[in-house]
C-alpha positions in Angstrom: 38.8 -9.6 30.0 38.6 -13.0 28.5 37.5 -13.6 25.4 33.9 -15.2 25.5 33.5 -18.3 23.5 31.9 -18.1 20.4 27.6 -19.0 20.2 26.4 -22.7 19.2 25.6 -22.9 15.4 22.6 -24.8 14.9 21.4 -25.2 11.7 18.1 -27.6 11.9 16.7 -29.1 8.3 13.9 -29.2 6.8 10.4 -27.2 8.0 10.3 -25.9 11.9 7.2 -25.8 13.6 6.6 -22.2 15.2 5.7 -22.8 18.2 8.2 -25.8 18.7 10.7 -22.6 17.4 9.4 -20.5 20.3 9.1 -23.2 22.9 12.5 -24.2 22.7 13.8 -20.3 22.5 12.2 -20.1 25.9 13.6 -22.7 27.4 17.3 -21.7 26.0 17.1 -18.4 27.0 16.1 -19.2 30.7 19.1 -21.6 30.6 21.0 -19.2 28.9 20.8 -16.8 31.9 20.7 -19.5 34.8 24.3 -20.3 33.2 23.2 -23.7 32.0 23.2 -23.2 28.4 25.8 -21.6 26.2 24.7 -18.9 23.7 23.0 -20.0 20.1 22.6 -19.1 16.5 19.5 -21.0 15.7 19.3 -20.8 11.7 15.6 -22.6 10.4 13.4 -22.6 8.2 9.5 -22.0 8.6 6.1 -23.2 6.9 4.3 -20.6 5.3 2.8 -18.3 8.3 2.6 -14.7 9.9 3.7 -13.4 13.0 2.5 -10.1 15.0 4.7 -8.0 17.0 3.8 -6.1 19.8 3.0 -3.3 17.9 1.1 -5.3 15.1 -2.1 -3.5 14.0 -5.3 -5.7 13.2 -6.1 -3.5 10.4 -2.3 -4.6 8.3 -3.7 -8.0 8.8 -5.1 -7.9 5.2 -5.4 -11.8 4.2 -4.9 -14.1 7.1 -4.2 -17.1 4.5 -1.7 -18.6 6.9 -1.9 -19.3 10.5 -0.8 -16.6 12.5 1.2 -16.1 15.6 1.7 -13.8 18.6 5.3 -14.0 18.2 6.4 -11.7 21.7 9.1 -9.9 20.2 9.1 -5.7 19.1 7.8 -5.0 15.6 4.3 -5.5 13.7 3.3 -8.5 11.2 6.2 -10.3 9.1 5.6 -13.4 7.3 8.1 -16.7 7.7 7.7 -19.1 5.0 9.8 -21.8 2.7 12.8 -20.1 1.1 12.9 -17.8 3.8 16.2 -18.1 6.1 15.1 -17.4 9.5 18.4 -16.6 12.6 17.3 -17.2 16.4 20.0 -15.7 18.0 20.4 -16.0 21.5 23.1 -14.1 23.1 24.1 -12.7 26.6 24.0 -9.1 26.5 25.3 -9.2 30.4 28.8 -10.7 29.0 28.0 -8.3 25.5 27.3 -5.0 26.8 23.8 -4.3 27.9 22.9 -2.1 24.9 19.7 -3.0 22.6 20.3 -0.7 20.0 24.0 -1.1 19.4 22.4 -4.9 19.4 19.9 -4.5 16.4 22.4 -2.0 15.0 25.2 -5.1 15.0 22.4 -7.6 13.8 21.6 -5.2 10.7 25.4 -4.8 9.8 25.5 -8.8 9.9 23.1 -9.3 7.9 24.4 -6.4 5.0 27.5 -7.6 5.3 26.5 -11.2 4.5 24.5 -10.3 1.5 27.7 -8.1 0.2 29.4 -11.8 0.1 26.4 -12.7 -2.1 26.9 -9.7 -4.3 23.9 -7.8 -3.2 24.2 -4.1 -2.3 22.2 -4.2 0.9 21.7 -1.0 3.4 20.4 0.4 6.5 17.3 2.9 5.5 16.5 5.6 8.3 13.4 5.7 10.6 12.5 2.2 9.0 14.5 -1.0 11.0 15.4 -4.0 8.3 17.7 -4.6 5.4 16.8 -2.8 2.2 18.1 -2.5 -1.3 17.4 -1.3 -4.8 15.0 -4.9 -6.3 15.4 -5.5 -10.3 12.9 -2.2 -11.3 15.4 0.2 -9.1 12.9 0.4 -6.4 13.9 0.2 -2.8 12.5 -2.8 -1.6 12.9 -4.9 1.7 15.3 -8.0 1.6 15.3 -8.9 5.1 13.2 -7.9 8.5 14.9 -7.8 12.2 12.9 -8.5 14.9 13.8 -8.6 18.2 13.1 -9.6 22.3 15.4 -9.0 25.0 14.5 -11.1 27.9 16.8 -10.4 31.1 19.3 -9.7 28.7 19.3 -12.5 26.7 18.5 -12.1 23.2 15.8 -13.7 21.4 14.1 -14.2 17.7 16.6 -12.4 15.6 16.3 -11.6 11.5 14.7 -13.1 8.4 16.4 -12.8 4.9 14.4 -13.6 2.0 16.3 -16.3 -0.5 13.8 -17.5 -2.6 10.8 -17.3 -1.1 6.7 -17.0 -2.5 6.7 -13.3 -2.4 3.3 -13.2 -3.2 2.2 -14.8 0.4 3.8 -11.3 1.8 0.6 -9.9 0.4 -1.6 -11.0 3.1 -0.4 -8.0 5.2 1.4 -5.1 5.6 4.9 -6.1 6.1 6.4 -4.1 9.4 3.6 -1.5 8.7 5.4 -0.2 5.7 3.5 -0.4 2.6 5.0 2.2 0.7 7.9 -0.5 -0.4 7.8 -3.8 -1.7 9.6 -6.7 -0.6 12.5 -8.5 -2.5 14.5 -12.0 -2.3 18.1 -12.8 -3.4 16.7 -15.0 -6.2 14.4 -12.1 -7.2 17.0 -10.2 -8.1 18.6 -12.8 -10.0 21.4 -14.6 -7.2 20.7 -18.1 -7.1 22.3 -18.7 -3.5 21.6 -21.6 -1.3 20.9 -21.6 2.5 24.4 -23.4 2.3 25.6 -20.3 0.8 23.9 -17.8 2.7 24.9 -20.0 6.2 28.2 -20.1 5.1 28.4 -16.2 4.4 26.8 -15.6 7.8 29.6 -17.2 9.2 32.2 -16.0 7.7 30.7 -12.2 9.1 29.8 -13.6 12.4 33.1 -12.5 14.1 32.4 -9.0 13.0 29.0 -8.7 14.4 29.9 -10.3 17.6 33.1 -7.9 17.7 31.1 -5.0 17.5 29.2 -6.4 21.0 32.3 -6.1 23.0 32.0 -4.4 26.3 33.6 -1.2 26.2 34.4 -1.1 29.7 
């Protein structure tokens, strides 16, 4: 089989609006499929806001201090924000292997792997989808939130990995429904990345992640 080429890297500066965000993931993604448009790793940045899932319940909407979004993809309320590095990725799961979990499964394992390269001890936690690790009082804690639409099997929306966000505007609802755990950034526990640093450990796992979405055929 030959070897696909590997996704557009985007990286756009500054604050993204989020509907220009979702807009624009549209349009790629009917491209996309039509064969007009390559694949895309979209990384941004948001202003302070929350989005709801299709499973999002009114009731974990506890302060709507920030505008909030019908976002489309699976998943309750999550909050984007400044300090927050935010991955659209928009592959073709026809050319990939049609198979959503192994998909959020790979998108996990990129993400964990990327924050090993930033010395932080990140894991998969069962029955609860995300990236999770111990934060600086030994709790488990939430570090970065996957959320995900598949679309005629291209993939949309993708993960969010706190860097230095305002933790405090996560308090305004109940992040993925879990409220049992609190959430955590990489300069919360004390690693004073950059997005430069966090893109540039993202790509050097990208082949990984897009290995493990070979066709097995």
């Amino acid at each position: 089989m030959r070897p696909l080429s590997p996704p557009e890297w985007t990286i756009s500066p500054g604050l993204t609006d989020y509907d220009a965000a979702l807009a624009d993931m549209e349009v790629r993604a009917a491209a996309i499929h039509a064969g007009e448009a390559g694949e895309r790793i979209w990384l941004i940045e948001h202003p302070p806001l929350y989005t709801a899932g299709t499973s999002a319940d009114p009731a974990e909407l506890l302060n709507p201090q920030f505008p909030v979004y019908d976002a489309g993809r699976g998943g309750r309320y999550t909050y984007h924000g400044p300090g927050q590095r935010v991955g659209y990725v928009q592959l073709d799961l026809t050319k990939r292997g049609r198979d959503v979990r192994t998909y959020v499964s790979a998108l996990e394992g990129w993400v964990i792997d990327a924050l090993a390269l930033l010395g932080v001890e990140a894991r998969r936690a069962e029955g609860r989808i995300g990236i999770w690790t111990d934060d600086a009082n030994g709790r488990e804690a939430k570090i970065g939130a996957i959320g995900v639409r598949v679309k005629r099997w291209v993939t949309m929306h993708g993960f969010s990995l706190n860097v230095a966000p305002d933790l405090a505007h996560f308090g305004g609802i109940v992040p993925c429904g879990i409220a049992e755990f609190p959430v955590t950034s990489l300069a919360a526990l004390g690693r004073t990345a950059s997005f430069a640093d966090v893109d540039a450990a993202l790509v050097q796992t990208l082949p990984a992640f897009l290995d493990k979405l070979s066709p097995k055929d």
